[in-house]
C-alpha positions as CSV (number, residue, x, y, z in Angstrom):
1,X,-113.0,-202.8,30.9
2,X,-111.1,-201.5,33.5
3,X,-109.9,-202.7,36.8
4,X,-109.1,-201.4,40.2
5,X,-106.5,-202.7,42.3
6,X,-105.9,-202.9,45.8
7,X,-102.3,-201.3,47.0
8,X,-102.1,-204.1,49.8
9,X,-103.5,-207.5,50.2
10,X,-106.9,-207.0,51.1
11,X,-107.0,-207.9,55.1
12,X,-106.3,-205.7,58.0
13,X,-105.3,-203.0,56.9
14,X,-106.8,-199.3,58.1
15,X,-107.9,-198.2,55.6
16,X,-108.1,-200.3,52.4
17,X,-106.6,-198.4,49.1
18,X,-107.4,-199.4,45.9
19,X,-106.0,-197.0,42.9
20,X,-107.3,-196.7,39.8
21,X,-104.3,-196.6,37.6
22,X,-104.2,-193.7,34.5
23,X,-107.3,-191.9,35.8
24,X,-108.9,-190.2,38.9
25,X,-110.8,-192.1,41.3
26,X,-113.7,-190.2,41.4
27,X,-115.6,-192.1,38.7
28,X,-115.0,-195.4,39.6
29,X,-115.8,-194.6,43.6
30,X,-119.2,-193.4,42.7
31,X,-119.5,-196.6,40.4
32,X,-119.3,-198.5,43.7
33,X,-121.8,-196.7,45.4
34,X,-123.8,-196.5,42.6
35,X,-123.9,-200.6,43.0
36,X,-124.6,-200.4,46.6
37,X,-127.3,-198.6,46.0
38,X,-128.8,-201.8,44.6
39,X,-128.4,-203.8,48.1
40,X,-131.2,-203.3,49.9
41,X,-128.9,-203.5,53.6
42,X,-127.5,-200.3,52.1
43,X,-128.2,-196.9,53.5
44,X,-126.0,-193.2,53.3
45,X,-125.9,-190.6,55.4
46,X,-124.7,-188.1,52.3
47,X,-128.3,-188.2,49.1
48,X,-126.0,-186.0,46.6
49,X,-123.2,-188.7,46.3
50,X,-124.8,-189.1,42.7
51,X,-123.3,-185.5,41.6
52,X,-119.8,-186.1,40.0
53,X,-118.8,-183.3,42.2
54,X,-119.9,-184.0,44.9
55,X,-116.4,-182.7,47.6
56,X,-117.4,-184.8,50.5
57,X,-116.3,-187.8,48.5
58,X,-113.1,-186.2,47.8
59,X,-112.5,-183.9,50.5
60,X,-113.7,-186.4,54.1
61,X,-115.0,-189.3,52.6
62,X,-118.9,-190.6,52.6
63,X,-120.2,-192.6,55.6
64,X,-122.3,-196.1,54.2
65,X,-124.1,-198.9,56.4
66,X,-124.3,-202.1,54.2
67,X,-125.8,-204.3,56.9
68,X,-124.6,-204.5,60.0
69,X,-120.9,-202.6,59.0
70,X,-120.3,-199.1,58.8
71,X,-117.9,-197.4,56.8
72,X,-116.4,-194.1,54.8
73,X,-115.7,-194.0,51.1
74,X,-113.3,-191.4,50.0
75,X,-110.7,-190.9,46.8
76,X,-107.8,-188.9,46.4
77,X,-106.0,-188.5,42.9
78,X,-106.0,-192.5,41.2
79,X,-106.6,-193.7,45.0
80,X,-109.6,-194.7,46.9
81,X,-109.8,-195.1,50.7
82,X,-111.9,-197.5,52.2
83,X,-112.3,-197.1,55.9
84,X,-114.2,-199.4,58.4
85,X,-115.7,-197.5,61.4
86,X,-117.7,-200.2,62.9
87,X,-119.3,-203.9,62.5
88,X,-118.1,-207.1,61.1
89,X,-114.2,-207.0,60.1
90,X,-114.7,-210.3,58.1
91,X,-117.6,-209.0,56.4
92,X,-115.7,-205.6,55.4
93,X,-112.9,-207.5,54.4
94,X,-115.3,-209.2,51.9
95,X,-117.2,-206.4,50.6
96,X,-113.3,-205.2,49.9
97,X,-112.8,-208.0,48.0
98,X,-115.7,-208.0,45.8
99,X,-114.4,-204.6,44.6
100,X,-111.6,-206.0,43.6
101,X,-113.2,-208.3,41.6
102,X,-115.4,-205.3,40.2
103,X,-115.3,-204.3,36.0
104,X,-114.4,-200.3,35.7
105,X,-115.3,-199.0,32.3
106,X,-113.8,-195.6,31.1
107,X,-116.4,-192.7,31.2
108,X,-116.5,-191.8,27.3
């Protein structure tokens, strides 16, 4: 199992980067939203996030409510940019942090 780590202490930073070491960020990005999608606060603006080539996740990043925050999801190479645009700084923060503590397994 594979881990992501954040680049920076988790806290407030704009935005948060984690990196996926060795591999592209793609796949483990839409693992995360793939778990969101099992939160029932959790709502996106983009329904084709589930394509593995989907751009917008690459290119300008995916905007997610998950309760009361908002944010954008994005990757780029091994890294992946978490942005907050509105709501709860403390609850972002957390959400952050539970990535962190998130399993990554390989795609085979």
């Amino acid at each position: 199992m594979a881990k992501i780590f954040a680049k920076q202490e988790v806290g407030y930073a704009d935005p948060v980067i984690f990196t996926t070491p060795g591999r592209y960020s793609m796949d483990a990005a839409i693992e995360i939203l793939k778990r969101l999608e099992n939160d029932e606060d959790y709502k996106t603006e983009n329904s084709s996030m589930k394509s593995l080539n989907d751009g917008d996740l690459v290119e300008v990043g995916i905007p997610v409510r998950l309760g009361n925050i908002e944010f954008t999801i994005m990757c780029s190479y091994e890294d992946i940019f978490i942005k907050r645009i509105s709501g709860n700084k403390m609850k972002f923060y957390e959400f952050c942090e539970s990535i962190r503590a998130m399993d990554f397994s390989p795609r085979s």
